[in-house]
C-alpha positions in Angstrom: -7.7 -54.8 -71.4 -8.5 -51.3 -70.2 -5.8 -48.8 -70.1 -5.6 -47.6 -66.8 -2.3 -45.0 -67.0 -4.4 -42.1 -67.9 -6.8 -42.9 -65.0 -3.9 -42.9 -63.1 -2.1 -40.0 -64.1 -5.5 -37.8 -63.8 -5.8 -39.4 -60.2 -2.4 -37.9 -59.4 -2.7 -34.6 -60.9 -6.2 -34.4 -59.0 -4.5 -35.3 -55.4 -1.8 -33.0 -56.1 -3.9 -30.5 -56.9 -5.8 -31.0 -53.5 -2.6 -30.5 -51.9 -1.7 -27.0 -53.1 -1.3 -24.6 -50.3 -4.3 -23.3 -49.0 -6.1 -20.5 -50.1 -5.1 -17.2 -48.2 -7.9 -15.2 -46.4 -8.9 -11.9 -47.2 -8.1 -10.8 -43.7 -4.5 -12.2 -44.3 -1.7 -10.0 -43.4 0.6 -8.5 -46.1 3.9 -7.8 -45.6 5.7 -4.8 -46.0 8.6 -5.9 -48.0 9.2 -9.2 -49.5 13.1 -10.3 -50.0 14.6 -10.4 -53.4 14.6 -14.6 -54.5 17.7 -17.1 -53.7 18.5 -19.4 -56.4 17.0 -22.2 -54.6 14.9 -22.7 -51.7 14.6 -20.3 -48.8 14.6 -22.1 -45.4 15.2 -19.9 -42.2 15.9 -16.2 -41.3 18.0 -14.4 -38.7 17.9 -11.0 -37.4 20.8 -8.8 -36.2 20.6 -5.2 -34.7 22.9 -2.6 -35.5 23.2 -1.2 -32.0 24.6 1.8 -33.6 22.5 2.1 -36.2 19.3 0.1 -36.2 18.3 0.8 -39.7 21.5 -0.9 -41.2 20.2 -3.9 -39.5 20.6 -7.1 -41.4 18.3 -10.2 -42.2 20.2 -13.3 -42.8 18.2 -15.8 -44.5 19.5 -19.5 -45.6 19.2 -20.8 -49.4 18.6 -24.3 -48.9 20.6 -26.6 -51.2 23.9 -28.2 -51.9 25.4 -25.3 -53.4 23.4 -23.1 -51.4 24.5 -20.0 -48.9 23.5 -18.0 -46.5 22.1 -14.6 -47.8 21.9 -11.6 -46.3 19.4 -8.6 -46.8 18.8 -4.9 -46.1 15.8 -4.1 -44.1 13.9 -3.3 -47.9 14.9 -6.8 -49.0 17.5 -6.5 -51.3 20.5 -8.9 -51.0 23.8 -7.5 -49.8 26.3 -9.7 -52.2 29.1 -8.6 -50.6 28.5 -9.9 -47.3 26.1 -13.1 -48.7 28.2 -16.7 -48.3 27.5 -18.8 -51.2 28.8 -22.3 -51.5 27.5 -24.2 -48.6 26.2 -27.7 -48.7 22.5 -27.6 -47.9 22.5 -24.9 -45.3 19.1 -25.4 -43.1 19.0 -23.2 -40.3 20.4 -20.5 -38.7 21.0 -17.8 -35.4 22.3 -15.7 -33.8 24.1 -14.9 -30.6 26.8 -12.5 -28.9 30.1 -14.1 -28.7 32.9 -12.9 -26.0 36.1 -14.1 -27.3 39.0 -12.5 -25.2 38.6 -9.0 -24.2 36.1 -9.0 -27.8 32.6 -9.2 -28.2 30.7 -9.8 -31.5 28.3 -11.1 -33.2 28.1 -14.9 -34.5 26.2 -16.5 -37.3 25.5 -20.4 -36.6 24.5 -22.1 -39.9 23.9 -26.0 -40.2 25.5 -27.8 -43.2 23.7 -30.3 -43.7 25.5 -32.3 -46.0 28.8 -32.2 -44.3 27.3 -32.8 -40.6 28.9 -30.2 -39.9 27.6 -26.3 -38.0 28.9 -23.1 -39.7 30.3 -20.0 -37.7 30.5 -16.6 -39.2 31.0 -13.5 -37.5 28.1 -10.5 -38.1 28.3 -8.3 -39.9 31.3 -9.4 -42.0 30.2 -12.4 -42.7 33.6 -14.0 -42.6 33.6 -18.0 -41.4 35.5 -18.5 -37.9 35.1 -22.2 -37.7 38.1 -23.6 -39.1 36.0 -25.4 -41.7 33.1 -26.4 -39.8 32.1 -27.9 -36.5 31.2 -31.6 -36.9 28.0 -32.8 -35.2 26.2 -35.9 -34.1 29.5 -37.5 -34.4 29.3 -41.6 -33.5 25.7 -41.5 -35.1 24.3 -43.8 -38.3 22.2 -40.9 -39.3 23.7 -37.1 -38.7 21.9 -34.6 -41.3 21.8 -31.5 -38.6 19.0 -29.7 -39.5 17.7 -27.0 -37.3 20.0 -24.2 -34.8 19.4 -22.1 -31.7 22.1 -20.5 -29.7 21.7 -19.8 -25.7 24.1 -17.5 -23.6 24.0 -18.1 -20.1 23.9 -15.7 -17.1 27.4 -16.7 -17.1 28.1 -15.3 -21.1 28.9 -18.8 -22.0 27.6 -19.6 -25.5 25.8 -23.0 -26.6 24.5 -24.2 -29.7 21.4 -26.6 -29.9 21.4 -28.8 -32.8 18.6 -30.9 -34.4 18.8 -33.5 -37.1 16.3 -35.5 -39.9 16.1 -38.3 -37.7 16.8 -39.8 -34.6 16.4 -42.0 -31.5 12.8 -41.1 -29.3 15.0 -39.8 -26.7 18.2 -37.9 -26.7 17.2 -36.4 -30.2 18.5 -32.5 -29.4 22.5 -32.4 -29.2 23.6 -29.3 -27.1 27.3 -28.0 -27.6 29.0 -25.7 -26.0 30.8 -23.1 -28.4 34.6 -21.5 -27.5 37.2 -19.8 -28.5 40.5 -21.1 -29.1 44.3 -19.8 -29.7 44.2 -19.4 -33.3 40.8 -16.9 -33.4 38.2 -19.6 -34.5 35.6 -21.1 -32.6 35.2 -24.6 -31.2 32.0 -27.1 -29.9 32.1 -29.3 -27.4 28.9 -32.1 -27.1 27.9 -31.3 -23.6 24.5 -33.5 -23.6 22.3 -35.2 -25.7 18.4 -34.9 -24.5 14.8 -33.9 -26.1 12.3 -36.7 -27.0 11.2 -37.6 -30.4 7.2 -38.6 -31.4 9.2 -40.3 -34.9 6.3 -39.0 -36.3 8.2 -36.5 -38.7 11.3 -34.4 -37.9 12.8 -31.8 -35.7 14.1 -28.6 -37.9 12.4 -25.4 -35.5 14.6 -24.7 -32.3 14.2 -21.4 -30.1 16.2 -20.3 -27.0 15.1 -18.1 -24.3 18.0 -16.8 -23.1 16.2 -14.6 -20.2 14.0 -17.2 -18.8 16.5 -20.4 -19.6 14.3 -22.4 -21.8 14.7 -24.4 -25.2 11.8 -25.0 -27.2 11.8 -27.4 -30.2 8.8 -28.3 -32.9 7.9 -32.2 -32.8 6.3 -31.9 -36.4 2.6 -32.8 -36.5 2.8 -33.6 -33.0 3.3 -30.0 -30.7 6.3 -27.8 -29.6 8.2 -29.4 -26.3 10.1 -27.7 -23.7 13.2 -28.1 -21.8 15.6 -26.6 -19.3 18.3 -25.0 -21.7 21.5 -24.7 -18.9 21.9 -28.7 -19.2 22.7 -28.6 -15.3 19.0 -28.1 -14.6 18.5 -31.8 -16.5 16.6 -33.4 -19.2 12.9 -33.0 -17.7 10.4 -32.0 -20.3 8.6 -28.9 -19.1 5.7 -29.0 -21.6 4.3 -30.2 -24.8 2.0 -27.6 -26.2 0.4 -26.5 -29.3 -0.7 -30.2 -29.9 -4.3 -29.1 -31.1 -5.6 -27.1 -34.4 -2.8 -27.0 -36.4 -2.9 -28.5 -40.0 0.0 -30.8 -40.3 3.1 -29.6 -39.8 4.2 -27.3 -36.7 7.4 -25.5 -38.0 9.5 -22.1 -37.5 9.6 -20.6 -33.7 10.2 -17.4 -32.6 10.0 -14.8 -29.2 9.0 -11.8 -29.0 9.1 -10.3 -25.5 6.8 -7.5 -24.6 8.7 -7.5 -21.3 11.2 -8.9 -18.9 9.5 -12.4 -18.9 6.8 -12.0 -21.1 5.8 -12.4 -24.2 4.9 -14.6 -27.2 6.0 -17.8 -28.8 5.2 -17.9 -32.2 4.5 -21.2 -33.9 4.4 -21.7 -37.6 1.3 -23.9 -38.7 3.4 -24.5 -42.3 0.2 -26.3 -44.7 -2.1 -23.6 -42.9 -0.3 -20.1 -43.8 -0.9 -19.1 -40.2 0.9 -18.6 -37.1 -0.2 -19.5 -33.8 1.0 -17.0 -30.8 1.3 -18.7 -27.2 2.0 -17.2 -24.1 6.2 -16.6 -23.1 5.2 -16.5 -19.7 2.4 -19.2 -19.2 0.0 -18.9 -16.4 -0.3 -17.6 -13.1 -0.3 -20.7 -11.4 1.8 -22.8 -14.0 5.1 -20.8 -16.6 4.7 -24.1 -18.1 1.2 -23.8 -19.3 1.6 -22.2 -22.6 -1.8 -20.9 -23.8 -2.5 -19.6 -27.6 -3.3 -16.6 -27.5 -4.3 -15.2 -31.2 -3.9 -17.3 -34.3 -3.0 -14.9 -37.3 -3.2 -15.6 -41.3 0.0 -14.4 -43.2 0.6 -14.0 -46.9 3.9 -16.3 -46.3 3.1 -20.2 -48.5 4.4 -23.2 -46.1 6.8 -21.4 -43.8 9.4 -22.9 -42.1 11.3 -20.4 -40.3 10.7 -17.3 -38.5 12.3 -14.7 -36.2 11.1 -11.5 -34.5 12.4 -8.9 -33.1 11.1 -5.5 -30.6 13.7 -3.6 -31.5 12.8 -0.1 -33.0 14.6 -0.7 -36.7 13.8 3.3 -38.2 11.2 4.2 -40.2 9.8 0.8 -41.8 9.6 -1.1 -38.5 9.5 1.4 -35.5 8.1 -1.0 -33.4 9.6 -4.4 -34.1 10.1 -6.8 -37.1 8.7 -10.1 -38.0 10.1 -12.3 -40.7 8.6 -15.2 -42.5 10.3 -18.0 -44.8 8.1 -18.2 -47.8 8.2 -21.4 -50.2 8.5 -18.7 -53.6 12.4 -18.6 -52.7 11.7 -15.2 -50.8 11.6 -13.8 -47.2 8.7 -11.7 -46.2 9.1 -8.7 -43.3 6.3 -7.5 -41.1 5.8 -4.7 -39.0 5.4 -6.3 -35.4 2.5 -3.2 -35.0 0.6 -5.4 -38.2 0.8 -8.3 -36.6 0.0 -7.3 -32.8 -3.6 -5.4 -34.0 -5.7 -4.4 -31.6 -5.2 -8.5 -29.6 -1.2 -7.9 -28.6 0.7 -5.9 -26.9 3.6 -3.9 -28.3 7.2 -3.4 -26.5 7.9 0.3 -27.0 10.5 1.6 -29.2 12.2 -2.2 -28.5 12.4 -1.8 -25.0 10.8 -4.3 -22.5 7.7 -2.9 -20.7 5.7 -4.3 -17.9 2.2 -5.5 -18.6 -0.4 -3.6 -17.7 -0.8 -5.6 -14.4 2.0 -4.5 -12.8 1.7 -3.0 -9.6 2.8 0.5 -9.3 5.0 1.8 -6.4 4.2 4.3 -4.0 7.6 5.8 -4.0 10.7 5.3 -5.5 14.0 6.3 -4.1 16.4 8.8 -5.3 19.4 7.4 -7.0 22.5 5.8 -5.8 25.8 6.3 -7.6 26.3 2.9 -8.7 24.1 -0.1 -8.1 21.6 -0.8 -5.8 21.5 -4.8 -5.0 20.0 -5.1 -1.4 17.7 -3.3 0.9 16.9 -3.2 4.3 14.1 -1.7 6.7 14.8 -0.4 10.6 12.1 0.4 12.3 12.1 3.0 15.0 10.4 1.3 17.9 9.5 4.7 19.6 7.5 5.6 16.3 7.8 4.1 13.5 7.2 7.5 11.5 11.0 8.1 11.6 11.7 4.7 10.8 14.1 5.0 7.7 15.6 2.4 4.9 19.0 1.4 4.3 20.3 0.6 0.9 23.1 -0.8 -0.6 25.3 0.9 -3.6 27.5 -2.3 -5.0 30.6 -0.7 -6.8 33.9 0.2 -5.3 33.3 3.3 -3.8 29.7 2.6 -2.9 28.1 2.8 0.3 25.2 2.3 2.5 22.3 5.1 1.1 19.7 5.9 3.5 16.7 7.1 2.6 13.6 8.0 4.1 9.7 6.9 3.6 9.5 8.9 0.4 12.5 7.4 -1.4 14.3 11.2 -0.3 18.0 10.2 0.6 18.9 11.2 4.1 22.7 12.4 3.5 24.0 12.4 7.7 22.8 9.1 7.4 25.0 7.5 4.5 28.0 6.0 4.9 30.1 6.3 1.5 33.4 5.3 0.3 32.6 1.5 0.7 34.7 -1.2 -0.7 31.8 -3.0 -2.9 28.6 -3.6 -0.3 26.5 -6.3 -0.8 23.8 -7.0 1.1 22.6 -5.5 4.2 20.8 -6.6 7.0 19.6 -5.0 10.1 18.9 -6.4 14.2 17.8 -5.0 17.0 19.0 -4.6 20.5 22.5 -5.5 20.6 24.6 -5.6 23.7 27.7 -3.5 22.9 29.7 -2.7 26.1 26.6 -3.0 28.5 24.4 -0.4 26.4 21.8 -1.7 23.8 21.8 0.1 20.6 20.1 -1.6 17.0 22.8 -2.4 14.4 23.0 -2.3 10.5 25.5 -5.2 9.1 26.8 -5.2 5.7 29.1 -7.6 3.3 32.0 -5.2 2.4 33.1 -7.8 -0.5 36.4 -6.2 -1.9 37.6 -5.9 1.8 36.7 -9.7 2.6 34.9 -8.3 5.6 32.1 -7.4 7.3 31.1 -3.8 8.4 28.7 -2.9 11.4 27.0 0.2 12.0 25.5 1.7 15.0 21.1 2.9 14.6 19.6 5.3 13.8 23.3 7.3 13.7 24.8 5.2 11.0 28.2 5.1 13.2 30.7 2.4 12.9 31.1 0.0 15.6 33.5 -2.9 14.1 36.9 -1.4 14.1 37.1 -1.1 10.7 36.1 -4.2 9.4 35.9 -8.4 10.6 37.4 -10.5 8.2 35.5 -13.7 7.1 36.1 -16.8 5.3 39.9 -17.0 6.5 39.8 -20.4 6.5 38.9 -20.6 2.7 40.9 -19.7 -0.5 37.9 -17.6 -1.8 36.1 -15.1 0.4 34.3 -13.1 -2.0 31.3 -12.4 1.0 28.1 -11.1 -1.1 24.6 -12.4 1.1 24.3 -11.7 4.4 21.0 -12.1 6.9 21.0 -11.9 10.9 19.2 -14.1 13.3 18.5 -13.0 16.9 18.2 -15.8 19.2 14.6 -15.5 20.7 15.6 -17.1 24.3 19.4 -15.8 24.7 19.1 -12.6 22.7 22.2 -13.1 20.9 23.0 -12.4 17.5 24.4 -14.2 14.2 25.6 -13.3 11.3 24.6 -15.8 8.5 26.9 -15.0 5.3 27.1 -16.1 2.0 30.5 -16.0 -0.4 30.3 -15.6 -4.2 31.7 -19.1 -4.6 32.0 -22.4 -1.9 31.9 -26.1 -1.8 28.7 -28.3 -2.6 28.5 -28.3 1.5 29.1 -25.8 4.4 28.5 -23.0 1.9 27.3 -20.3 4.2 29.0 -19.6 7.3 27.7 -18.5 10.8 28.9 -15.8 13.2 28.3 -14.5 16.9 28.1 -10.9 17.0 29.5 -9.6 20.4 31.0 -7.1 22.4 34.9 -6.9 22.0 36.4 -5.8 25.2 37.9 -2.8 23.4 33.7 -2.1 23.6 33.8 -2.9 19.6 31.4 -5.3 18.0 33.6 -8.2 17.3 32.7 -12.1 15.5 33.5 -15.5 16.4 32.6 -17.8 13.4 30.5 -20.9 14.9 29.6 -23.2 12.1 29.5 -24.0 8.3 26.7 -25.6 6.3 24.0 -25.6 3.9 24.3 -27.5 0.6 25.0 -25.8 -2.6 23.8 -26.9 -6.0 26.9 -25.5 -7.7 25.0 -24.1 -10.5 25.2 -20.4 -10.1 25.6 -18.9 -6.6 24.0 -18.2 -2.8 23.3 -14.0 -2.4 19.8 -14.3 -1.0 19.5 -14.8 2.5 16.9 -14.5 4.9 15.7 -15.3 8.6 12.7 -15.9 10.3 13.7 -15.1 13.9 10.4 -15.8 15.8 10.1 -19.5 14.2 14.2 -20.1 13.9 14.4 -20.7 10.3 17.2 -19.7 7.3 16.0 -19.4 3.8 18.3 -18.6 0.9 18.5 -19.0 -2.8 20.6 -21.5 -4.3 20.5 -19.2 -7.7 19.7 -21.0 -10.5 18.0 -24.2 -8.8 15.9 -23.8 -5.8 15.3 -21.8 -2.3 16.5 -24.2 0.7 15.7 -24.0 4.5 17.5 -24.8 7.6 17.3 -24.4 11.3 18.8 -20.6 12.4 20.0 -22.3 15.8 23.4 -24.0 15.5 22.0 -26.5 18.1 19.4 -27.7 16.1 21.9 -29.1 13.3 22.5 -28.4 9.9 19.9 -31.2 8.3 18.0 -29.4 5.3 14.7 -28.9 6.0 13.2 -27.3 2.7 14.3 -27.5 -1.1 11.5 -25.7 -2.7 10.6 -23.2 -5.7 12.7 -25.7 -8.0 10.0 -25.4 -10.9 8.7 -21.8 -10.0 11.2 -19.7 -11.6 12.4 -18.6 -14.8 16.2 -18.2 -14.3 17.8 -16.6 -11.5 16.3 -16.8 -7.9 17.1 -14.0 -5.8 16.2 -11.8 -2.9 13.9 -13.3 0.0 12.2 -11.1 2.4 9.7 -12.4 5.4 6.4 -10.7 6.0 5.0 -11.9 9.8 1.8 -11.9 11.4 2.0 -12.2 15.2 0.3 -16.0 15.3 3.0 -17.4 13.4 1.7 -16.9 10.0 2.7 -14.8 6.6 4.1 -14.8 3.5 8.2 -15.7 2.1 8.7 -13.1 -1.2 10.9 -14.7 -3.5 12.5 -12.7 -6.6 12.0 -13.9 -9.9 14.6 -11.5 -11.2 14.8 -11.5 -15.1 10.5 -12.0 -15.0 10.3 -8.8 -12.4 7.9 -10.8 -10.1 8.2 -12.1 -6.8 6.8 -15.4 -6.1 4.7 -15.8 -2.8 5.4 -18.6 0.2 3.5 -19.5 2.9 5.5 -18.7 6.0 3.8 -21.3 7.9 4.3 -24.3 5.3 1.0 -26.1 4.9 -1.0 -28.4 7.2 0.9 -30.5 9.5 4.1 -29.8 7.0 5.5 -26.6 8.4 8.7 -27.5 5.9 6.0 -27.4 3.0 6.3 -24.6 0.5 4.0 -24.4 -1.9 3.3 -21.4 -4.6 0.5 -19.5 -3.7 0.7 -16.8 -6.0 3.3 -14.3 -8.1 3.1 -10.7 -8.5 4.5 -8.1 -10.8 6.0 -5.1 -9.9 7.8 -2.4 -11.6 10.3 -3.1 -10.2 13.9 -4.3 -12.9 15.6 -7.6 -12.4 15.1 -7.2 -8.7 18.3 -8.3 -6.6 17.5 -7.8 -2.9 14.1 -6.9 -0.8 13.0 -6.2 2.4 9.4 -6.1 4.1 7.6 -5.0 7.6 4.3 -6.3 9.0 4.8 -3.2 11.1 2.1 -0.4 10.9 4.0 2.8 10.2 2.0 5.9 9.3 -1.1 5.9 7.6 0.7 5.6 4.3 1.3 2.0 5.6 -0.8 1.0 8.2 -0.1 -2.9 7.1 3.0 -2.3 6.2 6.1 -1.9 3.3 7.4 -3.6 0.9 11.0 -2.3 -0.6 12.6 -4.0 -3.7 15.4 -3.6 -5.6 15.5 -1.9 -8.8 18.6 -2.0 -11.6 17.7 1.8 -12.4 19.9 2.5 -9.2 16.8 2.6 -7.2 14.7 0.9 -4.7 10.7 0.6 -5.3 8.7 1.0 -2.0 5.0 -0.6 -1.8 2.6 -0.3 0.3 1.6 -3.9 1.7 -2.3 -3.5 0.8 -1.2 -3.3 -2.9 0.8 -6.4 -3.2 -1.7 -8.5 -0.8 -5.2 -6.9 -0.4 -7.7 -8.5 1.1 
């Protein structure tokens, strides 16, 4: 009988040695330091910035057995053994957040141990463990093995962890805990959801967070990455599955770099390839779900598994950002993000987010405030709009109302300072105050609980010294604020929004009117308006000539009502639910004379404003749908304001001003942000 064994043997070694990695390119990138080797089996890296000193920044890499660690490098690879943590049981992946424990913020380092189903806490840079012996995970389950890591913070500073295992069920695979601090100094997780689905194809081990735009992506291996809401009251909904074509076999360790407030690149390890795929952070015009690659490159890494970037200027060896790679030779290999952007990329200078290069430039911006702008508002003089002027909020203790003329110059007679925290600001025109007509600015003076009402153009007070709202409520807290003027009786409302209120009658509604001292005075004549309870309601704004209230339910959607009391307080509109990244914010009204023109949304932490049809669509007037977003240079804009109104040849269609956090207001001109 033949003896087959050596047949068999040579078979094997053949396959096997089909099944080496692949061949590296000549074009493939080398890196510009490669780590020292871990005893075992490198896995996935971490990088954290030493705000005070970015070239002492570390690289925290996991060694990937039972009696492996967590190892920590200098930015020229060598291991720092004094901070490295040795000992853990099969340490897989790892990240890092900010942590506010107390009056104390640091740094975290969130390991999973594999073998004790159990995720790791250390703070950065000591490297000393805070998690009283481990957090357990996938408690209740057959199989646990937690495999891969990423940390959120919320807008709120709140911390989670999202944990990944080998195996589990096709839905409900990703376990997301929420990480606190407790009496004793250590931190604590609490399971706050299970969600994520599952091809079963292969495992889940590569998680990334976007903690700017709020969104959780995860690598279904072999099958694409997926993508999900990370704050868990947004729900379970998959957003996308992408990167599902050309890769080799496994899709493994993800990482972001942002190139600006809301844009970017996910990168996506193709593991038996040696490459990495680069996606757009930001999507498409029409669709932030529609993540499209943008530039494959070839690495000198073999099989990676883990990755993480960084823009942050890090000194001399990576001025312009880091990239580092998981090789299978036990090492970690760091790139200079300038190597891997070429000529294809774009580059966030010396780490700080930049606009693309389609932002739209304003025509002026304004002088600066004290404080911090948040809200802005436009009065147009009716007798020539050449002296109208704009009105802008300074948010602090101490603030004011700034005004400032059409070149951004601020008109000093005109400010009103010494304001107890002012909101937002909105402005009507011809009130009735003791039988004389005069326009009115109306502002939320939030530490005073009141409202304050100003006299135009002279800026004067008119209110007495403040109208209290919100009595009736525990919290008062007023921040939005938007006014309506009845188109029949010519009377005028104040629609105000606190920092907190109940899931319904959130806003509140007030009649200006004359006092019979002649002071503007209020009478409070309704609540409503539903309220996700997911963030808060800031934005508000009213469309006077076809009686509707929009505002911005923060974090989940823009809703509309009827401005009339009389009509009732049914909800007519939820829309922009899936348009945003995270926070939804100011809402200004651009009006043609036939009823049509365009609702400007903020898309705050993307610095664009999403554009509404005023009119809704075809026979659906409470239709909203996208039509298009713009980008302006504007920084995590709170508050806006526009005019349809022709005011000097500088803005014959009319202005645009937006909020800026640089203590500044951006003012467009109209043509810019919609040409024909």
């Amino acid at each position: 009988m033949m003896n087959l064994r050596p047949l068999f043997i040579l078979t094997i070694i053949l396959f096997q040695s089909c099944k080496q990695a692949v061949q590296h390119s000549e074009n493939a990138l080398r890196p510009k330091i490669i780590t020292e080797q871990t005893p075992h089996d490198t896995d996935d890296p971490a990088i954290w910035i030493n705000e005070d000193n970015p070239e002492e920044s570390l690289i925290i890499g996991t060694d990937k057995n039972e009696d492996g660690g967590l190892y920590v490098y200098d930015l020229n690879g060598k291991i720092i053994e004094s901070k490295t943590v040795k000992g853990l049981k099969r340490p897989n992946n790892v990240d890092i957040e900010e942590f506010e424990m107390g009056e104390e913020e640091f740094s975290i380092a969130v390991t999973t141990e594999r073998l004790t189903n159990k995720i790791r806490i250390f703070r950065v840079p000591e490297m000393t463990p805070i998690d009283n012996g481990g957090i357990p995970v996938f408690e209740g389950e057959e199989l646990r093995a937690p495999m891969g890591v990423g940390l959120y913070k919320d807008a709120d500073d709140q911390v989670f962890a999202f944990v990944g295992r080998k195996s589990g069920p096709t839905d409900g695979y990703i376990w997301q805990y929420k990480l606190e601090g407790d009496l004793q100094g250590n931190i604590t997780g609490k399971k706050i959801r299970e969600f994520g689905k599952y091809s079963g194809k292969n495992e889940i081990e590569a998680i990334v967070v976007d903690d700017e735009l709020g969104y959780v992506y995860y690598s279904d291996e072999g099958i694409g990455v997926r993508k999900y809401y990370a704050d868990a009251d947004k729900g379970n909904e998959e957003l996308a599955l992408f990167a599902t074509q050309n890769f080799t076999e496994d899709h493994e360790g993800l990482s972001i770099y942002q190139t600006d407030l809301g844009t970017g690149y996910i990168i996506v390890s193709d593991q038996q390839a040696n490459k990495f795929h680069l996606f757009s952070r930001e999507g498409t015009n029409d669709n932030p779900h529609d993540h499209q690659v943008v530039k494959v490159i070839d690495l000198m890494t073999n099989e990676s598994d883990g990755s993480e970037v960084t823009n942050a200027s890090l000194g001399t060896l990576f001025p312009k950002g880091l990239f580092v790679a998981m090789s299978d030779d036990k090492t970690f290999h760091f790139y200079s993000w300038e190597d891997i952007a070429g000529e294809d990329l774009l580059i966030a200078p010396d780490g700080l987010p930049q606009h693309t290069k389609n932002a739209i430039h304003p025509k002026y911006i304004t002088e600066k405030v004290v404080f911090d702008t948040d809200d802005p508002a436009i009065w147009i003089d009716k007798k020539d709009p050449s002296n109208s002027f704009i009105i802008g909020t300074d948010k602090e203790d101490g603030g004011g109302l700034y005004a400032f003329d059409l070149q951004g110059k601020i008109i000093k007679e005109k400010c009103v300072l010494d304001l107890q925290r002012p909101n937002n600001v909105d402005i009507a025109y011809d009130f009735k105050l003791h039988g004389n007509f005069v326009d009115i600015a109306v502002t939320t003076e939030r530490s005073n609980n009141q409202l304050r009402i100003f006299s135009l153009p002279d800026m004067k007070p008119i209110d007495g010294g403040g109208l209290p709202v919100f009595t009736d409520r525990e919290i008062s807290d007023p921040m939005g604020i938007a006014l309506y003027t009845d188109q029949k009786t010519k009377e005028i409302y104040a629609i105000v929004g606190p920092k907190t209120g109940p899931a319904t009658g959130y806003l509140s509604q007030y009649k200006i009117h004359s006092s019979p001292k002649g002071t503007a005075m209020i009478t409070k004549v309704r609540d409503f308006g539903n309220y996700s309870g997911v963030k808060e309601i800031e934005a508000i704004a009213v469309d006077n000539e076809l009686g509707y209230i929009y505002y911005s339910d923060e974090a989940y959607g823009v809703r509309k009502y009827y401005a009339d009391p009389k009509k009732g307080d049914e909800e007519l509109a939820l829309f922009g639910t899936k348009d945003f990244g995270r926070d939804i914010e100011g809402i200004s009204i651009y009006k043609n004379d036939d009823g049509t023109g365009y609702i400007l949304i903020s898309d705050q932490q993307r610095n664009t404003f999403n554009i509404y049809p005023r009119e809704g669509a075809k026979d659906a007037p409470n239709k909203h749908v996208l039509l298009k977003s713009v980008e302006l240079l504007t920084l995590e804009s709170d508050g806006s304001d526009v005019t349809s109104v022709a005011i000097n040849e500088e803005f014959p269609k009319g202005m645009f001003v937006g909020m800026s956090t640089d203590k500044t207001f951006h003012i467009y001109d109209w043509r810019d942000i919609m040409p024909e």
